[in-house]
C-alpha positions in Angstrom: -19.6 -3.5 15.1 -17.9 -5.4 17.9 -15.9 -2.7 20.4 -12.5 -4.4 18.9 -13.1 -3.4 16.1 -13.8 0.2 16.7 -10.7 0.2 18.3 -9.0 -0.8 15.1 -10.7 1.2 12.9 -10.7 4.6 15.3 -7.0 3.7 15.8 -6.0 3.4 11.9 -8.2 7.0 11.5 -6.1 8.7 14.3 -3.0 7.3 13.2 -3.3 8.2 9.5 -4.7 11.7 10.5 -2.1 13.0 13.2 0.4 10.1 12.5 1.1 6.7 14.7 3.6 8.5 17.3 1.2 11.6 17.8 -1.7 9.0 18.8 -1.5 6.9 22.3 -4.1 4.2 23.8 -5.6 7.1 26.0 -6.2 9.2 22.5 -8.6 6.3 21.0 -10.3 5.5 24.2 -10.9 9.2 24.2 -11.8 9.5 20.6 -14.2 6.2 21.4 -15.6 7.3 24.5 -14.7 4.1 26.4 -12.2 3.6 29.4 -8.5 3.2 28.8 -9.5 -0.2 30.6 -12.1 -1.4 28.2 -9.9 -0.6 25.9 -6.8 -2.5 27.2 -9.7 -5.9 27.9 -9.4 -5.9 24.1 -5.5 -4.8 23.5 -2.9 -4.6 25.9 -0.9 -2.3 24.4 -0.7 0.6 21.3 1.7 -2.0 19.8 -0.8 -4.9 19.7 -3.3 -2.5 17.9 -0.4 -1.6 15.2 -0.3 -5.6 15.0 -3.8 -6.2 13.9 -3.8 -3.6 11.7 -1.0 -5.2 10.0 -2.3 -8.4 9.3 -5.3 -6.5 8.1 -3.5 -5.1 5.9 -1.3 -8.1 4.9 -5.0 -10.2 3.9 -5.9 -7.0 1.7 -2.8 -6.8 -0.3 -2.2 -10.5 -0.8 -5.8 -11.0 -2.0 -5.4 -7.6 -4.1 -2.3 -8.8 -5.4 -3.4 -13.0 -6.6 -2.7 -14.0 -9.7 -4.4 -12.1 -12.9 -7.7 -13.5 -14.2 -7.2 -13.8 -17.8 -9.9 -13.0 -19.7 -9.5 -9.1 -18.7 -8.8 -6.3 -21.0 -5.5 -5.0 -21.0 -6.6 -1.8 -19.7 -8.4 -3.5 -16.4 -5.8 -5.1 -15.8 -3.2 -2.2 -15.7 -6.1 0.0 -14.0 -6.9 -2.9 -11.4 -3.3 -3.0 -9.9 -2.7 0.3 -9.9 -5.8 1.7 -7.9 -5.3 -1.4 -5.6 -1.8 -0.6 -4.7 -2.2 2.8 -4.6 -6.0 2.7 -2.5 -3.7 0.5 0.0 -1.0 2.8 0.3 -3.7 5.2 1.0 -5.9 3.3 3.8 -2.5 2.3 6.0 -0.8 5.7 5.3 0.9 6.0 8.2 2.2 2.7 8.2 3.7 3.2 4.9 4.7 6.5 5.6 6.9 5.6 8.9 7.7 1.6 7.9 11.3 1.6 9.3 10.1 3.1 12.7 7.5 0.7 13.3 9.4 -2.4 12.3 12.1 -1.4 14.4 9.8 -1.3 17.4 8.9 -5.0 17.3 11.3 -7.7 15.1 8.2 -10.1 15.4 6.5 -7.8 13.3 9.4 -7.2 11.4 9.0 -11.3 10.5 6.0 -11.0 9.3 5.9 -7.9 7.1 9.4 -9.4 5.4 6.8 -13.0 5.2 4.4 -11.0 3.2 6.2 -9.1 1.0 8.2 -11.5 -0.4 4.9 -13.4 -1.1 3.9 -10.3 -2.5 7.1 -10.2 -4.7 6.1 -13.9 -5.9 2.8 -12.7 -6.7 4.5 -9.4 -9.2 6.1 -12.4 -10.6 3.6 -13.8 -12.0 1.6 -10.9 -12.8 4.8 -9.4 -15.1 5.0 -13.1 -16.3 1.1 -12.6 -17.7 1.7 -8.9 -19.0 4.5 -10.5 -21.1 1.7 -13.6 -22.3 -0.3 -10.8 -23.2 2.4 -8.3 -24.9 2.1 -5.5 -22.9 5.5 -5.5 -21.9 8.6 -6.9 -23.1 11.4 -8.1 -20.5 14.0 -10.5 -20.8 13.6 -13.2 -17.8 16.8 -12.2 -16.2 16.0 -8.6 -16.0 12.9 -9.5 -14.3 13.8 -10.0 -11.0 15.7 -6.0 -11.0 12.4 -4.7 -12.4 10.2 -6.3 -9.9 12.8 -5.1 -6.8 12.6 -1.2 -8.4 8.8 -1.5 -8.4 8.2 -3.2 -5.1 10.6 -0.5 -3.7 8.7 2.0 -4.7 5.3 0.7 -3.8 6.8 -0.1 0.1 9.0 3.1 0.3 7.1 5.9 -1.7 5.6 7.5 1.9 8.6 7.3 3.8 10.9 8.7 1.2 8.1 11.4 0.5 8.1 12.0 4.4 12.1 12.7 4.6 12.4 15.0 1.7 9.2 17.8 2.6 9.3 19.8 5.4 5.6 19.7 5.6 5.3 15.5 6.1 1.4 15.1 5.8 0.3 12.5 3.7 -2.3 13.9 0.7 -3.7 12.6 -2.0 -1.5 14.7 -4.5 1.6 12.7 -3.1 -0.1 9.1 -3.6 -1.1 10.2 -7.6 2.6 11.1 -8.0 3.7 7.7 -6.7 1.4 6.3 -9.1 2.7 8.5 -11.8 6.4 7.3 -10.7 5.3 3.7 -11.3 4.0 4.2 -15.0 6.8 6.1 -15.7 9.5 2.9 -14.5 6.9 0.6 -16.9 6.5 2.6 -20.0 10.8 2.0 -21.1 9.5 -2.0 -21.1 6.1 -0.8 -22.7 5.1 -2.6 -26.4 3.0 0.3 -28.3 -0.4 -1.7 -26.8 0.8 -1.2 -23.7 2.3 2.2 -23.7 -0.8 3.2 -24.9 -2.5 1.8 -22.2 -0.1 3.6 -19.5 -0.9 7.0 -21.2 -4.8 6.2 -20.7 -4.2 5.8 -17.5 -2.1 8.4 -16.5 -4.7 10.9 -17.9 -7.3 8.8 -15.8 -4.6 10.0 -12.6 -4.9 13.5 -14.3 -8.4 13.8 -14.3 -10.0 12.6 -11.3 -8.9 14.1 -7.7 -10.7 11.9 -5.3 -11.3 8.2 -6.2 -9.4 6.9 -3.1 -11.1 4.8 -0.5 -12.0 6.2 3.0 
């Protein structure tokens, strides 16, 4: 693995784990075992590091989030969205957990994370438009657009608005399975009975298993 790289990685490990402000450039050197000037040949700031791990990122939940391949079941295709949102949610942590911080810090940034999510909001469009082809959920076309907002809100904002209502802020696993319990909850009022049923599956699936999240 090239030494940028292990910056990156080392860097979104340290910042999940004792959160982004806890974590300077002289930490991951550290952490690395390189100078903070081998590190700074590669990055020239904490901020630049934060930006690569953004677009990183960005390419993960645009490709997670494409269009639906059709011939899935039903219950793949419910599963398949909600272990990638939530599995994302869970590798940038931090950066879901301290969003309006971080944007604040750098409107170029800013730019870009508003780019992607509304492509990302274009992309729940049509996958809402393909549960309704395949009557899992009915939704009148003008109602759409609030649905898609409440569930978008809740996929960017879960971490932070966990994060300002706990004392104790860390980020766990039990927190990310509630967001995803929050989410089938919103659906199930727009749920047919094929696709309720579906929801229930996989919230016992949520239930049952403690540790399917990627590392």
């Amino acid at each position: 693995m090239k030494t940028s790289d292990k910056i990156v990685q080392t860097a979104l490990q340290l910042f999940n784990e004792q959160g982004e402000r806890n974590i300077s450039t002289n930490h991951i050197a550290n952490h690395l075992n390189i100078s903070p000037g081998n590190l700074y040949y590669h990055f020239r700031n904490k901020q630049e590091i934060i930006t690569h791990i953004f677009h990183l990122y960005a390419d993960e939940l645009l490709t997670q989030f494409s269009p639906i391949d059709n011939q899935l079941e039903s219950v793949a295709m419910f599963k398949g969205y909600l272990d990638s949102i939530f599995n994302l949610m869970w590798k940038y942590r931090f950066f879901y957990a301290n969003l309006p911080q971080i944007l604040q810090q750098d409107p170029q940034l800013q730019c870009s994370y508003i780019e992607v999510q509304q492509k990302t909001k274009r992309n729940l469009r049509l996958i809402f438009n393909t549960f309704i082809e395949r009557k899992l959920i009915v939704i009148e076309q003008q109602e759409l657009n609030t649905v898609i907002t409440s569930l978008h809100m809740i996929i960017s904002c879960w971490l932070s608005y966990q994060s300002s209502i706990a004392l104790n802020s860390d980020i766990t696993e039990t927190i990310i399975r509630q967001g995803m319990r929050q989410l089938t909850a919103m659906l199930k009022p727009f749920s047919t009975p094929k696709g309720k049923q579906q929801l229930e599956q996989l919230e016992m699936e949520i239930a049952n298993h403690h540790s399917t999240f990627e590392r």
